[in-house]
N, C-alpha and C positions, 0 to 999 in steps of 0.2 A: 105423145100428146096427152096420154090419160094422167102420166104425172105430171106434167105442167099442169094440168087443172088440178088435179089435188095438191098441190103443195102450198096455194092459199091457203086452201084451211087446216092441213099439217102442222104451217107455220101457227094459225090463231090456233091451235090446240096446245101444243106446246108452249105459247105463249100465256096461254091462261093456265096451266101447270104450272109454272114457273111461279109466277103470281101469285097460285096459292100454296105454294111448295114455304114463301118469304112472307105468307103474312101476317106481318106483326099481331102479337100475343098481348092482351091486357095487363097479365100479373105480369112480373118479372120473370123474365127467360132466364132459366139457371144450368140452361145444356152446356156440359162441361164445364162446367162450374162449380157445382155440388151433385158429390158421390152418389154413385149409383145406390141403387136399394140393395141392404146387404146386412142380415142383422140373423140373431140365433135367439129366441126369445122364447117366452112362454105362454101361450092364450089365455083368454078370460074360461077357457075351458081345463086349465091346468096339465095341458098336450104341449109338447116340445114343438116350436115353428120356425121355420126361416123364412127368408124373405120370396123363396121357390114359392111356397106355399100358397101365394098372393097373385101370381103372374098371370098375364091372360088377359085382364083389364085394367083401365087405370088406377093408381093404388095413393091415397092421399096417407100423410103421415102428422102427426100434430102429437107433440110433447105435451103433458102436463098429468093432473093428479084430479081423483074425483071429487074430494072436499074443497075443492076452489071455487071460491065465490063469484065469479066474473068470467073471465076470462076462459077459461074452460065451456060452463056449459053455453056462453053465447058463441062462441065459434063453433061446436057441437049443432047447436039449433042453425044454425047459418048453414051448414054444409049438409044438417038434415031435411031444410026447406029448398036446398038447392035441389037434390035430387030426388025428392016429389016432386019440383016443377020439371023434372027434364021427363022422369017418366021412366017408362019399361026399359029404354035403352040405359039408363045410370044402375039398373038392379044388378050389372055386372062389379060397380066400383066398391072398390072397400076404402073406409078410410081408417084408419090403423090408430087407436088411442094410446101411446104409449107413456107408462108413468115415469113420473119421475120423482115419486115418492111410494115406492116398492113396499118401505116397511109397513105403512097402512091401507096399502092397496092389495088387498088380497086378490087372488083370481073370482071369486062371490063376488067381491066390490066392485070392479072392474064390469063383469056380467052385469050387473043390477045398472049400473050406471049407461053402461052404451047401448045394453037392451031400449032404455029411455027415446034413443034416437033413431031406432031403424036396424032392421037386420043387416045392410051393409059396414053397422060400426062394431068396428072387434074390437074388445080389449088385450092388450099387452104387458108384459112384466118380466124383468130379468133383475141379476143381483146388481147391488149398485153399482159394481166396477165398469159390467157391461153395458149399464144406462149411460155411466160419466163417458166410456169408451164411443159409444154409441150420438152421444150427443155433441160430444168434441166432432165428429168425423161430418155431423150435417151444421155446424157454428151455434150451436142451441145452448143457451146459457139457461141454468137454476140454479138455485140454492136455500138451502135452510136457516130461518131465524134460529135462535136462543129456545131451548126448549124450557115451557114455565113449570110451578111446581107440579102441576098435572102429567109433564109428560109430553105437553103439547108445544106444536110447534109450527111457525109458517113456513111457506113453500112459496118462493118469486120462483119464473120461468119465461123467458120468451113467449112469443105468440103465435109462432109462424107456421103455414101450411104446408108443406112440402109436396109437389104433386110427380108421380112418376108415370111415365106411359105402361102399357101393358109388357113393357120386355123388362121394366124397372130402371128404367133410363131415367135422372131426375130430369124435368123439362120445365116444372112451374113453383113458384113461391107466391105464397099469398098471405099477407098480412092483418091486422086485426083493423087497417083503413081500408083496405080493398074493398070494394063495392061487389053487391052480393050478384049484383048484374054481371062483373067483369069476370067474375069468378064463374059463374053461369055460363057464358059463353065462351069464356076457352076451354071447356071443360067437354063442353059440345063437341068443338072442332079436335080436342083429347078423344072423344069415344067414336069419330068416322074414321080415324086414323086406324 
C-alpha cells in the first residue's frame, strides 16, 4: 500500500527530471557536433598546457589576436560582464583567449591583455601549425592581409564562443549576435550541472 502511495509522486519526480534533463539551451547545442576540448598550448605565463589543465569547470574558448579593433575586445567585455553578473559561482569558469596571430602575440601581450578582463581570462599561444591544426578541428576561420612596408599586417577571424562543460565536453556556441542575456543563462544551468 506504501508504494501505491508513493508512486504518484515518484512518477512527478521523474517526470520533472526528464524535463529538465531536455531543456532546450539558448545558444546553439553543438553536443557532438564539435570536438571535444583537446589542445597542447602555451600560457600567457609561458608554461606548457593542455586542455587537462582547465577541467573541473566550464571552460569557454574564443579565437582571435590582441590588436583587434572590434571584435576581440567586445566579446572579451561581453563574457567579462557576464560573469560579474553571475557572481562567486562563475569564479570557477575560465575562458581561454587563444591567438591566432602568435607572431605578435607574445606571452607579455596575451597577459597584459586578458589581465584587462578578469582573472578567469587566460591567454594562449602555440606555433602556427598548431593554431591552423587547432582551428580546422573547432571550424574557426582566419587569416592574414598583405603585410605593408612596416611589416604590418591585418588579421580577419571568426567570432565564435565555444563553450565546454567541466569534463571538456563541447556543449555550447555562441556567437557575436547572441544576446548577453542568453549566454547568461545557459551558462547558469552549465555551472549546476
Amino acid at each position: 500500500m506504501r508504494i501505491v502511495k508513493a508512486l504518484p509522486a515518484v512518477l512527478i519526480c521523474l517526470t520533472l527530471f526528464a524535463c529538465a534533463e531536455k531543456q532546450p539551451t539558448r545558444l546553439t547545442d553543438v553536443t557532438g557536433l564539435i570536438a571535444d576540448l583537446e589542445f597542447e598550448l602555451t600560457d600567457e605565463n609561458n608554461k606548457p598546457v593542455t586542455a587537462k589543465d582547465y577541467l573541473g569547470s566550464p571552460i569557454a574558448i574564443f579565437f582571435g589576436f590582441t590588436s583587434c579593433p572590434e571584435v576581440c575586445p567586445t566579446t572579451m567585455h561581453q563574457w567579462s560582464s557576464i560573469l560579474k553578473k553571475i557572481g562567486e559561482p562563475a569564479r570557477s569558469v575560465k575562458v581561454l583567449f587563444i591567438s591566432v596571430d602568435p607572431e605578435r602575440d607574445s606571452a607579455e601581450k596575451l597577459k597584459n591583455y586578458t589581465d584587462t578582463f578578469g582573472p578567469s581570462f587566460i591567454g594562449l599561444r602555440g606555433d602556427i601549425a598548431v593554431i591552423k591544426e587547432m582551428t580546422k578541428r573547432y571550424r574557426v576561420t582566419f587569416g592574414y592581409g598583405d603585410k605593408d612596408t612596416e611589416g604590418n599586417y591585418e588579421v580577419s577571424h571568426s567570432g565564435a564562443v565555444f563553450v565546454f562543460d567541466k569534463h571538456g565536453e563541447a556543449r555550447l556556441l555562441a556567437t557575436q549576435s547572441t544576446p548577453t542575456d542568453d549566454i547568461y543563462k545557459d551558462l547558469i544551468v552549465l555551472l549546476a550541472k
